[in-house]
C-alpha positions in Angstrom: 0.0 0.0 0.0 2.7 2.4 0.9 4.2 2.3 -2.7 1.1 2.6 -4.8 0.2 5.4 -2.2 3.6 7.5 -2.4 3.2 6.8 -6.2 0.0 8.6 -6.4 0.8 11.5 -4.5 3.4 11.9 -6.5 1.4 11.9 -9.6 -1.1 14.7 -8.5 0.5 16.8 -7.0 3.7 18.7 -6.4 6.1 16.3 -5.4 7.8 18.3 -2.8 4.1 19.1 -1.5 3.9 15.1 -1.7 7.2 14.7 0.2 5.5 17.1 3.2 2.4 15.9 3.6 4.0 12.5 3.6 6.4 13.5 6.4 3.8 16.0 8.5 1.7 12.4 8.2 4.7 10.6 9.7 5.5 12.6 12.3 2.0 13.0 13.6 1.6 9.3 13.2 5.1 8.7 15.2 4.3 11.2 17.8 1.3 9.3 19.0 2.5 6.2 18.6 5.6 7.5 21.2 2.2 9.4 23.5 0.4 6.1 23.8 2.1 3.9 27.2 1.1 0.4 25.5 0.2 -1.5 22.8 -2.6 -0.1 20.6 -3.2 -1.9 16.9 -5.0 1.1 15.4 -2.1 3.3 16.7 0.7 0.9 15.5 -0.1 0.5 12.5 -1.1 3.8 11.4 2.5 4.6 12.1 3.7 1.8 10.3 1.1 3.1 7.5 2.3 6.4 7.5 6.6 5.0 7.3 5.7 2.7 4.4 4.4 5.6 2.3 7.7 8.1 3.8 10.0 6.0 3.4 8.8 5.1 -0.1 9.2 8.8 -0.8 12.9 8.8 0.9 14.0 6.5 -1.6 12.1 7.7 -4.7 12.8 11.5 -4.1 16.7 10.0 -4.0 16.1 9.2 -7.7 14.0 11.0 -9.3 14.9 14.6 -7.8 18.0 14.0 -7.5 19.2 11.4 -9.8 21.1 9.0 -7.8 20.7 5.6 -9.2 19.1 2.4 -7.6 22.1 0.5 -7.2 24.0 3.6 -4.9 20.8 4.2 -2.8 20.1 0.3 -1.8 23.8 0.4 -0.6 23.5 3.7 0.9 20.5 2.8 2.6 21.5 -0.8 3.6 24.7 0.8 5.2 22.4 3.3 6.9 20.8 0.7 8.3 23.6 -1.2 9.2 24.5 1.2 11.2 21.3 2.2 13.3 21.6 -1.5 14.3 24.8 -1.4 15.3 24.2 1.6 17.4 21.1 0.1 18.9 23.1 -3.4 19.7 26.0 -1.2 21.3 23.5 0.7 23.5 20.8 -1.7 24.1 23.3 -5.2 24.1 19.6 -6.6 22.1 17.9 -6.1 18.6 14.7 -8.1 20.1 11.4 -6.5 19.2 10.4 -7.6 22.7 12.9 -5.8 24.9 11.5 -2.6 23.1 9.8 -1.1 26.9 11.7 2.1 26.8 11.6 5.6 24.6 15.0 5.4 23.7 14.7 1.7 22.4 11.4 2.5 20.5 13.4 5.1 18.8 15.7 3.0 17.6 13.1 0.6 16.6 11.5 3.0 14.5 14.5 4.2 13.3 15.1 0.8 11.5 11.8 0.2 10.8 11.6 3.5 8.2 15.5 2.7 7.1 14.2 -1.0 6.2 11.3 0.8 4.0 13.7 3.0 2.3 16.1 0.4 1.5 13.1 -2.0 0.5 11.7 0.4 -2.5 15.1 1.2 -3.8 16.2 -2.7 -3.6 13.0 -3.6 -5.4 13.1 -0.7 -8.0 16.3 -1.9 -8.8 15.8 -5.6 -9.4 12.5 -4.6 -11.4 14.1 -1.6 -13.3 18.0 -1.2 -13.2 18.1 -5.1 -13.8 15.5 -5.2 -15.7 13.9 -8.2 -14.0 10.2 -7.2 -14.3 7.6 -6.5 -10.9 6.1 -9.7 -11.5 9.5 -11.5 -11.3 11.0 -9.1 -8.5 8.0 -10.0 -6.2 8.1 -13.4 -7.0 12.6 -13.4 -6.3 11.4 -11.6 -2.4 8.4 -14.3 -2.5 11.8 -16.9 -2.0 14.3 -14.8 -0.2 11.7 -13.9 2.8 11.1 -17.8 3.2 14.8 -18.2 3.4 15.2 -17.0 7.4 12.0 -18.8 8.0 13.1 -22.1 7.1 16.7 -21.1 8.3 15.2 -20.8 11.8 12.8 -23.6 12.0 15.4 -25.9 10.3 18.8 -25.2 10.9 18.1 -22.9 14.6 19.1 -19.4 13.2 18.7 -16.9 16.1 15.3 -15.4 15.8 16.1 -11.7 16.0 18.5 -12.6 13.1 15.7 -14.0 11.6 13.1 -11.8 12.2 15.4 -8.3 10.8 15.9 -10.6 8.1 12.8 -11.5 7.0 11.1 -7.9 7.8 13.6 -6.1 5.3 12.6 -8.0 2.4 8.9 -7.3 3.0 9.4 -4.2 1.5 10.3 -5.0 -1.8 7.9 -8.2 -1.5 5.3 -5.5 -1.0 6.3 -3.0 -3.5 7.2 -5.0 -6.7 3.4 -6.6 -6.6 2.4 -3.3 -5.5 4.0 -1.8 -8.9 2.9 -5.0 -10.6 -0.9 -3.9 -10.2 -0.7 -0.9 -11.0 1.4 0.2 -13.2 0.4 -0.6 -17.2 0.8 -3.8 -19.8 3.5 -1.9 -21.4 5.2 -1.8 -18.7 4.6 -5.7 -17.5 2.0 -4.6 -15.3 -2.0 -5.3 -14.9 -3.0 -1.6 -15.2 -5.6 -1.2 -12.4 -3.5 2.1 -11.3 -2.2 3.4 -8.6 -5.6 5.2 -7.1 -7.5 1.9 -6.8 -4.7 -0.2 -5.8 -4.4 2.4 -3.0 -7.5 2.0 -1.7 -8.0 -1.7 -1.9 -4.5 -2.5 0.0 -5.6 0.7 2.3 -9.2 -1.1 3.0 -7.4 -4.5 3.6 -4.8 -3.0 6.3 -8.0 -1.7 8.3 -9.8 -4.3 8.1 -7.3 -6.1 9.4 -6.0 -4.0 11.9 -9.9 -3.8 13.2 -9.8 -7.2 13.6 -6.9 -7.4 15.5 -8.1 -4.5 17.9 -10.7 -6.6 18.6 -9.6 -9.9 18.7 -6.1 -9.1 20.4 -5.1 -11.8 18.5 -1.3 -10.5 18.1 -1.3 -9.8 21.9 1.2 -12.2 23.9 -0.9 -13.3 27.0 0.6 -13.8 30.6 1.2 -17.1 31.5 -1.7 -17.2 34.2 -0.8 -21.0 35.5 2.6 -19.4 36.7 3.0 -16.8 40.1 3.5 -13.3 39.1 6.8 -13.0 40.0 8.9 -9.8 38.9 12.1 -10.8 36.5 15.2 -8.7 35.9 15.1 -7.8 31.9 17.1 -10.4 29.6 18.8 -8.9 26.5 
């Protein structure tokens, strides 16, 4: 959603105006999400909404405004990202998702999670378009890579935060090549249905889902209630 979405900003209207509503969304987005003192799904993943569409812009704005090719910006990016996780391990001593209790850990969780959506569209634009692979064949070369660290993990015991970073980068340009696949036309190996309507339809889908989970609480971990509630130190 975030790629057919930053693509049709971009299309009508100014793309600077684009790039700042994109970012004012963001920040707003981010801001609450930092307010809010637990788990909220509608909150979550509105912020993740609103990185997926920024930090498709990050990486197209790289290119198109500025002319910097695919190839330079996934390594730029991908050593960008290198680096927030090395900072995070040196000041943290973990990468888990679930030792993220703190400000300053959520920052540097966030601060990954938009570097892994910038590097994502520029990886995938340049599989599709500097190598000439196609979005259908770019989405289906992520559909494979992403089930590498799965199987890696269940099969041959790959630590799980290794796993997990793994995995989450490559669901950007899983996302975005089908994404461009939709909507972009037969000329250009696509189906044509645009970037407007596949927009909305991924945009409908996400809150659907995300009502269902605020409802369900189906992606909320539940205490162990057979065991005494017993304070633990944290474990990194």
């Amino acid at each position: 959603m975030g790629e057919a979405t930053s693509d049709f900003l971009a299309q009508h209207m100014d793309p600077v105006l684009a790039v700042g509503i994109g970012g004012v969304a963001f920040a707003v987005a981010l801001a609450v999400q930092f307010r809010v003192r637990r788990y909220i799904a509608a909150v979550y993943w509105t912020a993740v909404v609103t990185v997926s569409v920024f930090g498709t812009m990050a990486a197209d704005t790289l290119h198109v405004a500025l002319g910097v090719p695919y190839a330079a910006s996934t390594c730029g990016f991908a050593l960008v990202l290198a680096g927030v996780l090395a900072l995070w391990h040196t000041c943290e001593r973990t990468l888990s998702i679930h030792s993220v209790r703190t400000p300053r850990r959520e920052a540097f969780y966030w601060a990954t999670v938009v570097t892994t959506f910038a590097l994502g569209t520029a990886t995938g634009d340049l599989t599709a378009t500097t190598l000439h692979l196609g979005y259908l064949p770019s989405g289906l070369l992520f559909a494979v890579v992403i089930a590498v660290p799965a199987l890696a993990h269940r099969r041959l015991g790959l630590n799980p935060v290794v796993a997990f970073w793994s995995a989450y980068v490559v669901t950007r340009p899983l996302g975005a090549s089908f994404a461009d696949w939709m909507a972009v036309s037969p000329s250009r190996g696509g189906l044509g249905w645009g970037t407007g309507p596949v927009s909305l339809t991924w945009a409908v889908a996400i809150a659907a889902s995300v009502a269902y989970l605020g409802v369900s609480r189906a992606d909320v971990a539940q205490p162990d209630v057979a065991q005494p509630e017993v304070a633990q130190p944290e474990v990194a």
